[in-house]
DRENRO-287925 format. One line per field, with one value per residue (C-alpha): x, y, z; residue number from 1. Coordinates in pm, whole numbers, plus 32768, in hexadecimal, padded with zeros to 4 digits. Each point is the difference from the previous one (the first is absolute). Layout:
REM residues N
xx	c(X,...)
yy	c(Y,...)
zz	c(Z,...)
i	c(NUM,...)
***
This chain:
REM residues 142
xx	c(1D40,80DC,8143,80C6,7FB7,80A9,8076,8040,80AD,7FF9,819D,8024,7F8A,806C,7F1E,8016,7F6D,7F6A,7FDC,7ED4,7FD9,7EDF,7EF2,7FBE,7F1F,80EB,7F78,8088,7F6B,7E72,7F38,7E95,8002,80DA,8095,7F7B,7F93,8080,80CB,80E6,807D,8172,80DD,8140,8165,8054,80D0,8037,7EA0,7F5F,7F0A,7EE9,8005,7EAF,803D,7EE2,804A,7EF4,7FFF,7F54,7F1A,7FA9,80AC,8120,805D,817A,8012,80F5,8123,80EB,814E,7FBB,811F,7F7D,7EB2,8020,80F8,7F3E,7E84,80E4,80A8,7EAE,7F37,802E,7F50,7ED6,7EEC,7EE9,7FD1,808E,8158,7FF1,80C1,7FAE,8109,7F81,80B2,7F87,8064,7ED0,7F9C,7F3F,7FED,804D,7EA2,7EAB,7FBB,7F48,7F49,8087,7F92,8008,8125,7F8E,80AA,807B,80DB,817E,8073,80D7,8136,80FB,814B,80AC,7F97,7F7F,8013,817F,8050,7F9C,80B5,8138,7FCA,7FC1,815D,8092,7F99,8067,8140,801A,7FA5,80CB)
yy	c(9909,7EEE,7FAB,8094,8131,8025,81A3,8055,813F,80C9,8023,7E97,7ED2,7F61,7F5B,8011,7F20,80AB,7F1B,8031,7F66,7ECD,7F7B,7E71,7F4C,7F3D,7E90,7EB7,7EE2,805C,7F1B,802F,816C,80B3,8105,8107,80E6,818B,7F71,7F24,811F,803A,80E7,7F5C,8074,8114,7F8C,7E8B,7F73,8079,7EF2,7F25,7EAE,7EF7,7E9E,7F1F,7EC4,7EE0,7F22,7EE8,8104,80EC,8136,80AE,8185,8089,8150,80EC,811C,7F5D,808C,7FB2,7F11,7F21,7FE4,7F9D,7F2A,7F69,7FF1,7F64,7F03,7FAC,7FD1,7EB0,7FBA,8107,7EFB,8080,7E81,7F89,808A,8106,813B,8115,8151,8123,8158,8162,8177,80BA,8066,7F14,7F1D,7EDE,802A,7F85,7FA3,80F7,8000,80DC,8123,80C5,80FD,8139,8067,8169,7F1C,800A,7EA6,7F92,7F2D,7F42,80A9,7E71,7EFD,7EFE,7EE2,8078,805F,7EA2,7F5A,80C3,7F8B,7EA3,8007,80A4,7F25,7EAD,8093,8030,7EBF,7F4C)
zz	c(F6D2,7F39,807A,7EF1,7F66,7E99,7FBF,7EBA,7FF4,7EA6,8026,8010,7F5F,8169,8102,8143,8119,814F,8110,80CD,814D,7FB7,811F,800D,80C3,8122,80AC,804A,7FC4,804C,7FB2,7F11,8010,7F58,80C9,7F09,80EE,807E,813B,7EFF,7F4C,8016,7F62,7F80,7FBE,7F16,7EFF,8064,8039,7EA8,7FC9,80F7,7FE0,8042,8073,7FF5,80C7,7FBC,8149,80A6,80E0,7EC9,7F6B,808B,7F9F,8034,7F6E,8043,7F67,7F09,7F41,7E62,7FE6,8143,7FA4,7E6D,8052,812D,7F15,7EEB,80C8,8078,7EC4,7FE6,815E,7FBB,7FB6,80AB,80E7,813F,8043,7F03,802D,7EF6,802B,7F45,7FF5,7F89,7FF2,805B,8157,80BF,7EEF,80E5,8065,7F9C,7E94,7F67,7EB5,7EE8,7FD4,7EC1,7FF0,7F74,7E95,80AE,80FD,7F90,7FC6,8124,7F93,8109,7FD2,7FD0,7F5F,8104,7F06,7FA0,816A,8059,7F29,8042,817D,7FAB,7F24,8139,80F5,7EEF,7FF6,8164,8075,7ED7)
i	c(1,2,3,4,5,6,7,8,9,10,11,12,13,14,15,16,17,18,19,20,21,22,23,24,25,26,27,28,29,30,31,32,33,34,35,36,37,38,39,40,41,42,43,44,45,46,47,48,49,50,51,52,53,54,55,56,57,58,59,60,61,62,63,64,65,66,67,68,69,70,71,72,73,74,75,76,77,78,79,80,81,82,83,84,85,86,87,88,89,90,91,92,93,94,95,96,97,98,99,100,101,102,103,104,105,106,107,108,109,110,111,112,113,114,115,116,117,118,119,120,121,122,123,124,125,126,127,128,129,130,131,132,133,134,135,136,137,138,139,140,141,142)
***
């Protein structure tokens, strides 16, 4: 299931958002593999950890993995802040987020989504919610 479910009642041109409880892969720092596998699996906090974030830390020794729960506004603002340092060579650190459970996992290959499936739309904006957090946090630190 997605994280937000959009209900349309026939009364009510209204939306509203139902917050499910998401599962992320959890690890520190492992190094070449992954962590991608059944023991990993957490289930995060209702209502504040919505999201699973994916750092990918490039080091001296090889690969490193940190994958874990993450609240929306922590992790875009933490993948955003990061951009600049996700090259992909020594020292990189890469910060993905998503909203789908277990996402944080292994990359898998698209698959085809069937035309009978009901087109599954995030309740925000993640492009406008981001850049209503990274006003917020210039005007904090200003």
């Amino acid at each position: 299931g997605f994280l937000c479910h959009t209900l349309k009642l026939s009364l009510s041109s209204h939306s509203f958002c139902i917050a499910l409880q998401i599962q992320c892969y959890q690890c520190e720092e492992v190094k070449h593999n992954d962590c991608s596998s059944p023991e990993f699996i957490v289930n995060c906090t209702v209502n504040v950890q919505d999201m699973c974030q994916k750092e990918v830390l490039v080091k001296e020794d090889g690969i490193h993995y940190r994958k874990s729960c993450a609240s929306s506004g922590a992790c875009l603002i933490a993948s955003s802040g990061y951009q600049q340092f996700c090259t992909g060579k020594l020292h990189s650190v890469c910060i993905s987020c998503c909203n789908t459970p277990l996402c944080n996992g292994p990359r898998q290959k698209k698959r085809p989504v069937p035309s009978t499936a009901p087109a599954a739309r995030p309740c925000v904006s993640f492009r406008l919610f981001e850049r209503l957090l990274f006003l917020l946090l210039l005007l904090l630190l200003t």
